[in-house]
C-alpha positions in Angstrom: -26.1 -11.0 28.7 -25.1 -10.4 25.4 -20.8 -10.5 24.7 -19.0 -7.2 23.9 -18.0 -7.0 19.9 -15.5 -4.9 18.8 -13.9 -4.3 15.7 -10.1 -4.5 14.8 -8.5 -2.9 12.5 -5.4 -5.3 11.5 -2.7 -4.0 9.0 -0.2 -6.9 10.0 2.3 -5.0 11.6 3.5 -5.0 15.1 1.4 -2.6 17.0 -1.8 -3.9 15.2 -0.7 -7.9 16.0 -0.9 -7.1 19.8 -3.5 -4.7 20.2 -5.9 -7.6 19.1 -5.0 -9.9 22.1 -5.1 -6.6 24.3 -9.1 -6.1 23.8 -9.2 -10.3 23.4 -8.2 -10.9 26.6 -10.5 -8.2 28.4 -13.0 -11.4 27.2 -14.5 -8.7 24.3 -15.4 -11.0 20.7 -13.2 -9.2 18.4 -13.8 -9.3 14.5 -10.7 -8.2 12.6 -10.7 -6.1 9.3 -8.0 -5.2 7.0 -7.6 -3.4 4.1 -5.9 -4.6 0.7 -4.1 -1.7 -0.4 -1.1 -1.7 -3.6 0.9 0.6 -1.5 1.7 -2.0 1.6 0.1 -0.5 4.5 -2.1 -3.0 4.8 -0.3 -6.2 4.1 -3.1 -9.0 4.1 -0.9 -11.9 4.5 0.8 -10.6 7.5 -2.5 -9.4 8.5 -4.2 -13.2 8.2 -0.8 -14.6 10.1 -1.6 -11.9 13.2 -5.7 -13.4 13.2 -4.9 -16.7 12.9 -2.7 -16.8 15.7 -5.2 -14.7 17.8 -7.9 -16.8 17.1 -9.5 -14.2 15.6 -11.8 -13.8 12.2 -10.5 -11.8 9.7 -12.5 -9.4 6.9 -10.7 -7.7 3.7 -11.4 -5.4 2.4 -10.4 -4.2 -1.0 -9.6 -0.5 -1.7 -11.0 0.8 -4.5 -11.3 4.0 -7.0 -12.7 5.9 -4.0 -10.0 6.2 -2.1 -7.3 7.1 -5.0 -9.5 10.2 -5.2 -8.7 10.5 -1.7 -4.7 10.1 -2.7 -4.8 12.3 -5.3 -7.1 15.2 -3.1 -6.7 15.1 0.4 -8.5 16.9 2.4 -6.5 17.5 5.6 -3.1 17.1 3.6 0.1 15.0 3.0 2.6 14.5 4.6 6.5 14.8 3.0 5.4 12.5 0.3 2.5 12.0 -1.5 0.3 10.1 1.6 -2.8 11.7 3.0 -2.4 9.5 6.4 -5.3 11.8 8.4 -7.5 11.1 5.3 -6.9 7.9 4.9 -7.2 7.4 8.7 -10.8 8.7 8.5 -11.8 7.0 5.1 -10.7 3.7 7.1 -12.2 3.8 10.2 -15.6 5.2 8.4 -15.3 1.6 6.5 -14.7 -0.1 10.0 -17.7 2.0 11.4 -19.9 0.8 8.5 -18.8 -3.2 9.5 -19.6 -2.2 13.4 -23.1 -1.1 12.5 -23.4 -3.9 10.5 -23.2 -6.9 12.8 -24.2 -4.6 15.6 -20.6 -4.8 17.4 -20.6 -1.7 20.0 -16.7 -0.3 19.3 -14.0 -0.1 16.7 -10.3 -0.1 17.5 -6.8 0.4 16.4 -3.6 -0.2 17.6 -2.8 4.0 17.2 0.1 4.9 19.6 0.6 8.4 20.7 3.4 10.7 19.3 4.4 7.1 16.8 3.6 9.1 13.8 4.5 13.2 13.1 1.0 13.5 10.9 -1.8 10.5 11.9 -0.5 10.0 15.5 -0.1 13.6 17.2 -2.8 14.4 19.8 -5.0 17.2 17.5 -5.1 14.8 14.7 -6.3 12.0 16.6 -8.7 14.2 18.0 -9.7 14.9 13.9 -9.9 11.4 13.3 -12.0 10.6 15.9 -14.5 13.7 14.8 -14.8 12.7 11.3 -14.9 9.1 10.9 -18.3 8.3 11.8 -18.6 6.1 14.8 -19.9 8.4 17.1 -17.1 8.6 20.1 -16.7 4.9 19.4 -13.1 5.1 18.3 -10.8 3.0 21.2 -6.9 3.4 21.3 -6.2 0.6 23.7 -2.4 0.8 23.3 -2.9 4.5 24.6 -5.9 4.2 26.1 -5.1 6.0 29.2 -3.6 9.1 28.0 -6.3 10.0 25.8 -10.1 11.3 26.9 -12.7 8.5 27.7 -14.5 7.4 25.5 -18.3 6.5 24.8 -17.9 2.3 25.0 -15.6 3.2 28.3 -18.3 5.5 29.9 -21.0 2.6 29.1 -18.3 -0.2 30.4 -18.0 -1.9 27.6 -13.8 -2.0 27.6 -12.2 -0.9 30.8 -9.7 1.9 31.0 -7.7 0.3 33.6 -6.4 -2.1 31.2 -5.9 -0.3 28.7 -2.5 0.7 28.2 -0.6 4.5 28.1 2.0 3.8 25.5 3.6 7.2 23.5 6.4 7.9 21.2 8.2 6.4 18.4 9.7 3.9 21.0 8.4 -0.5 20.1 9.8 -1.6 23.7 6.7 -2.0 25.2 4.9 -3.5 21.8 7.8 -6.0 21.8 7.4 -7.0 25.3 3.9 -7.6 24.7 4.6 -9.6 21.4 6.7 -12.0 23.7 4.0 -12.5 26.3 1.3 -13.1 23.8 3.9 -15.7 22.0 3.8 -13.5 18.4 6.8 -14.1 17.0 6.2 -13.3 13.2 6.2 -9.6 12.0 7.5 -7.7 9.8 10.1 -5.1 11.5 8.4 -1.6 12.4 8.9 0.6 9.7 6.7 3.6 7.6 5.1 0.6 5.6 3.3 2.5 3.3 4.8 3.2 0.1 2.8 6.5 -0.5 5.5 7.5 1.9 8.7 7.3 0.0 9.2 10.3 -2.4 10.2 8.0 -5.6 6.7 6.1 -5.5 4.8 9.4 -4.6 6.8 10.7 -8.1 5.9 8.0 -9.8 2.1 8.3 -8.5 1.7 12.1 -9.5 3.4 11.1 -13.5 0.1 8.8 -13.4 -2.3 11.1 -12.8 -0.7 13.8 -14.5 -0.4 12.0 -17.7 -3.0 9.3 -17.7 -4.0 6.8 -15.5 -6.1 3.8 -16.1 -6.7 1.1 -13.6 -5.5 -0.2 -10.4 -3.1 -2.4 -12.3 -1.0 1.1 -13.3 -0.9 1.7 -9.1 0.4 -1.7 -8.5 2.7 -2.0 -11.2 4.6 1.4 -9.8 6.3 -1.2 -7.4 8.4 -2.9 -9.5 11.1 -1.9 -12.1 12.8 1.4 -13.5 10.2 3.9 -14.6 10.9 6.4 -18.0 8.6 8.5 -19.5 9.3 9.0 -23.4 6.7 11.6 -24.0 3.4 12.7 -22.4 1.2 9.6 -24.0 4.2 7.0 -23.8 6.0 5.3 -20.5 7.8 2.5 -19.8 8.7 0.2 -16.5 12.0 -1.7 -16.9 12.2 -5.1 -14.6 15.2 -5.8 -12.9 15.2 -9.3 -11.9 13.1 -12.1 -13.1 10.9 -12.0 -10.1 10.1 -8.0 -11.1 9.8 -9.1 -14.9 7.3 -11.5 -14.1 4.4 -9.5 -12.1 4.8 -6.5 -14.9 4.0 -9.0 -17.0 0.9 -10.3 -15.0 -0.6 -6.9 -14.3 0.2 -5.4 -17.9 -2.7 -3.5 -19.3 -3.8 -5.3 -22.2 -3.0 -3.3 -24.7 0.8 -2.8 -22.9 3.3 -3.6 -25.5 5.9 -6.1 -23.7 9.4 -6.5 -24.9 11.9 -8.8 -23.9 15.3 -9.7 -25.8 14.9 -12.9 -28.1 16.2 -15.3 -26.0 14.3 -13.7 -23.0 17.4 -13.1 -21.0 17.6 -9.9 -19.5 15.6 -7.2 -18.4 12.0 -7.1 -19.5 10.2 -3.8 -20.8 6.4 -2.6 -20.3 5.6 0.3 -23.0 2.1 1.6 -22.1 0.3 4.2 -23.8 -2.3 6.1 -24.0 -2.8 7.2 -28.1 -2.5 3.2 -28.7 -0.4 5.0 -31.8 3.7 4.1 -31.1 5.4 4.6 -33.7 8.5 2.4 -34.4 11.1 4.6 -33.4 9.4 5.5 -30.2 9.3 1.5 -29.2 13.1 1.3 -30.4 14.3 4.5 -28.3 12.0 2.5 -25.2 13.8 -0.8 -26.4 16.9 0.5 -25.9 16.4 0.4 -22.1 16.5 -3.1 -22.2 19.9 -3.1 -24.0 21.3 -0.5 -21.6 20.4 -1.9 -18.3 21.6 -5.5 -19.6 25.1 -7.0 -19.7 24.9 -6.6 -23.3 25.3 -2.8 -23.4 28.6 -2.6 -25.2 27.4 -4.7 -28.3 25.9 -4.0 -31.2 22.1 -3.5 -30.9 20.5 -6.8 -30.1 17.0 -8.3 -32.1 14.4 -8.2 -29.6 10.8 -9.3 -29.8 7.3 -7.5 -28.5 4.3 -8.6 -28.0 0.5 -6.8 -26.9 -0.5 -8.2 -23.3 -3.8 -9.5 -24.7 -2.0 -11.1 -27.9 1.2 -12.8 -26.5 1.3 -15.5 -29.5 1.9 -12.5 -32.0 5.4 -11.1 -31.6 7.2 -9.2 -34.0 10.8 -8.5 -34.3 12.6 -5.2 -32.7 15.6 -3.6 -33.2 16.3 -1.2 -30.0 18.0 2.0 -31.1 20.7 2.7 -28.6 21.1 4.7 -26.2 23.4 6.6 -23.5 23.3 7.3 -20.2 22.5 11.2 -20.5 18.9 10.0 -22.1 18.2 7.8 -19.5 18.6 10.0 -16.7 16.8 12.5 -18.8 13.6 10.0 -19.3 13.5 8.3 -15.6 10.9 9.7 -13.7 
C-alpha cells in the first residue's frame, strides 16, 4: 500500500517544530514547507534547523508581490497592527494545498493551537480558514486535533484522531513537554514573531505605500535603523550600529543615495527618493541625522561623503546642515 503524505507547514517556531514529529511518528511521510517572508514569521533558518532534526525535507517558498497586495488589502481584516493574519492564513495554506496536489500527498497541516492567537486562532476563524483555502476539508490541526470537527483525511483514516492532541490557549506547557521528549532543544522563545504585528513597522509599512513603494528591498529594509520622512518624494533610514549600517547598504535601491561621515565612523544614512531630483539642501537637512544621532552632535558640522548605490566609486563631499531635536521628532515616522 501506498504511504500517507502530508504536508507541513514549518515557520521555525515552537509549536510548528513539534507538530512535525507529531504526524512523523503516526508513520505519515511528511514534506515540510516554509515561507520566506521580510516580516519574520517565517524564519527559514529556524525553520531548516526544525527539518533537519526531524529528518524531514524542507521546501521554501518565497513570498512575493502577491501577497503585499494581500498586506496592504485584506480581506477579512487586521488585527491591532497592520497584519492580515486570517488572510495571510488562507493565502498560505492555498500555497501548501497547491504543493499537496502536486506530489499527490493526501493532507496539509499546521501546528494551529486553539484560543493561541485573538484573530487567526479563535474557533470561527479557523473555521474561515479551513473554508477558503482550497484543500477541500483537508486542513489537519494535530496539536488540537480533538477539539475540533473531523476532518476529511480522518474520516478516510489517513491520520488518527486518537493521537492527535486537544491542546488550547495561550499556554506552551504542553508544546514544551513535547519539545523535551522529541529532544528539540533549539527555538526561538514563543513570541508574536511577525513584525506586521508591532505598530512602529506597520507605520512604517503604510508611509511606503502611501508615498511610494518600489521593491521588496524597501519592505526588508523597514527592519533596520531610524526612519524620517523629509517630504512626500524623500525618506531616509538612519543605522544604528554597524551591523544595521551594513544590510541598508546591501539592500539599498540603486539609485539610494548613501551617506556616511568621511572617516565612516558613525551612523550611516540611506536617502531614497522617488523624483531622483534632491536638491542639496534636502541631502544636507537628511545629513544632519547622521551628525545628530552621532557622538559628534555638539561640534561644528562635520564633512561627510555620499555616494549612489549603483556608483559607490563616485562620492562627493557633504556638509550636513544641522539640526535639533524638535525636527527630528517632527520628521521620524
Amino acid at each position: 500500500m501506498n504511504k500517507i503524505k502530508a504536508i507541513g507547514l514549518v515557520s521555525g517556531g515552537l509549536d510548528s517544530s513539534v507538530v512535525i514529529h507529531v504526524v512523523k511518528n503516526m508513520e505519515i511521510d511528511v514534506y515540510c514547507i516554509c515561507f520566506a517572508l521580510p516580516f519574520g514569521c517565517g524564519n527559514v533558518v529556524n525553520a531548516t534547523r526544525a527539518c533537519q532534526h526531524a529528518g524531514l525535507p524542507l521546501k521554501v517558498i518565497n513570498m512575493g508581490e502577491d501577497f503585499l497586495d494581500i498586506v496592504k488589502n485584506p480581506k477579512y481584516g487586521r488585527g491591532t497592527a497592520i497584519n492580515p493574519c486570517i488572510d495571510c492564513k488562507i493565502y498560505m495554506i492555498t500555497k501548501a494545498g497547491e504543493y499537496m496536489r502536486e506530489i499527490g500527498a493526501d493532507f496539509v497541516f499546521t501546528g494551529e493551537v486553539l484560543g493561541q492567537r485573538p484573530m487567526s486562532q479563535v474557533k470561527h476563524a479557523l473555521d474561515l480558514i479551513d473554508r477558503k483555502c482550497g484543500v477541500a476539508g483537508r486542513l489537519v490541526r494535530p496539536l488540537c486535533g480533538q477539539l475540533l470537527p473531523a476532518t476529511i483525511p480522518e474520516k478516510e483514516g489517513k491520520i488518527d484522531r486518537n493521537k492527535m492532541l486537544a491542546i488550547s490557549g495561550r499556554s506552551r506547557k504542553q508544546q514544551m513537554e513535547l519539545a523535551k521528549k522529541f529532544g528539540i532543544k533549539e527555538f526561538p522563545q514563543p513570541a508574536g514573531g511577525c513584525l506586521l504585528t508591532d505598530k512602529n513597522f506597520g507605520n512604517r509599512m503604510q508611509d511606503l505605500f502611501k508615498f511610494g513603494y518600489r521593491d521588496l528591498n524597501d519592505i526588508i529594509s523597514l527592519r533596520w535603523g531610524r526612519h524620517y520622512r523629509i517630504d512626500q518624494n524623500t525618506k531616509c533610514i538612519l543605522g544604528r550600529d554597524e551591523d544595521e549600517n551594513f544590510n541598508l547598504i546591501k539592500h539599498a535601491n540603486p539609485e539610494d543615495l548613501i551617506v556616511q561621515f568621511t572617516d565612516a565612523i558613525g551612523p550611516t544614512l540611506i536617502i531614497s527618493t522617488t523624483n531622483n531630483n534632491l536638491s542639496n539642501n534636502e541631502i544636507a537637512k537628511a545629513a544632519g541625522l547622521i551628525q545628530f544621532f552621532s557622538k559628534r552632535n555638539n561640534d561644528i558640522p562635520q564633512s561627510m561623503e555620499g555616494w549612489k548605490a549603483k556608483t559607490p566609486q563616485d562620492k562627493k563631499p557633504i556638509l550636513p546642515i544641522k539640526i535639533d531635536e524638535t525636527l527630528v521628532n517632527a520628521l521620524r515616522i
